[in-house]
N, C-alpha and C positions, 0 to 999 in steps of 0.2 A: 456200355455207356454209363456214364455216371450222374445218379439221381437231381445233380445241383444244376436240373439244365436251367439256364436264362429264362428267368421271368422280365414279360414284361411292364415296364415302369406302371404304380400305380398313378390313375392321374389324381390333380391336388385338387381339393374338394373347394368349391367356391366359399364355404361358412372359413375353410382355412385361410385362403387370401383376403377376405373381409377383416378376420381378425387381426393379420399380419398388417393390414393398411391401418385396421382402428389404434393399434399399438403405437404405429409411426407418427399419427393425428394426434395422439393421447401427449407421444414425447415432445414431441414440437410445440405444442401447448403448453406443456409442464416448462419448457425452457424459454418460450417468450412471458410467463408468467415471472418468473424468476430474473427476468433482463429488464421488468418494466418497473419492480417491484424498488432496483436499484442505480434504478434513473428518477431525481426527482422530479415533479413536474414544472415547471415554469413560474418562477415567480417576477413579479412586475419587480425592476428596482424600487421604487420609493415605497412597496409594500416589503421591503426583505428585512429592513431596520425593526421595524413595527414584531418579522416574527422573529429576529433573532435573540437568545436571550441573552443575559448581561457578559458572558465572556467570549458572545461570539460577535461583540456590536463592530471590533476592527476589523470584519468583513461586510459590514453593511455597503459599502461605498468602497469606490476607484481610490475616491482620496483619503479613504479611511484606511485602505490597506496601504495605501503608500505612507501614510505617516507611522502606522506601525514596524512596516519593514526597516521604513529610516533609523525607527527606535531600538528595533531588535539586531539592527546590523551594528547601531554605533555600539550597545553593550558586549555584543562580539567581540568589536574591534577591542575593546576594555579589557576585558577579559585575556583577550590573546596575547596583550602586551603589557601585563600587568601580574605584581607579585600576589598572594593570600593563600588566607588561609581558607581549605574546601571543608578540613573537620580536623580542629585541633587537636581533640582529644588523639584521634588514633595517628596525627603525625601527616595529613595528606596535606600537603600545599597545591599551590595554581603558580605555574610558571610561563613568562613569555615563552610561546612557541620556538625561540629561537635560542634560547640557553637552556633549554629541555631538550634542544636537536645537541647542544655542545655537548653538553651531560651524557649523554647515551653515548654518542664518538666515543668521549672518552672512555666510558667503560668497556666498551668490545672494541676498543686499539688494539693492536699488538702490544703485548709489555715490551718494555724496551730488557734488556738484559746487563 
């Protein structure tokens, strides 16, 4: 017969399942620490202006962020349909989105022969 006969299973020591549980306690903990940390807590509206500082005041209010979006959508629209220059020196202009799509067509056309 051969010397590797079947041992039976050691049993697990209760300090080892205590610590296997304090570990899982430990992580759960560490990960609700870490989720509360980047959830802010609740502030009243009429007290968010008071803590915002100065470039964050077009989110104090419903109507403040809607008037800033009005403002950031019409400079879009400006911009997207509008010629300039982005930096003279090295040559980059700002072209209507629509003769920068013409521009490229024609470059990757087929050449005609």
């Amino acid at each position: 017969m051969s010397d590797n006969a079947a041992r039976p299973p050691r049993p697990v020591s209760l300090v080892t399942i205590v610590a296997i549980f304090g570990c899982f306690a430990l992580f759960l903990i560490l990960i609700r620490l870490a989720y509360n940390s980047k959830s802010p807590a609740y502030i009243p509206e009429d007290e968010v202006a008071e803590k915002l500082g100065a470039d964050q005041q077009w989110n104090a209010t419903p109507e403040a962020r809607r008037t800033y979006l009005m403002e950031l959508r019409s400079k879009q629209e400006k911009q997207a349909t509008s010629y300039g220059w982005v930096d003279q020196k090295n040559g980059v202009v700002q072209l209507p989105v629509d003769r920068a799509m013409e521009l490229v067509a024609h470059d990757y056309a087929p050449k005609q022969p």
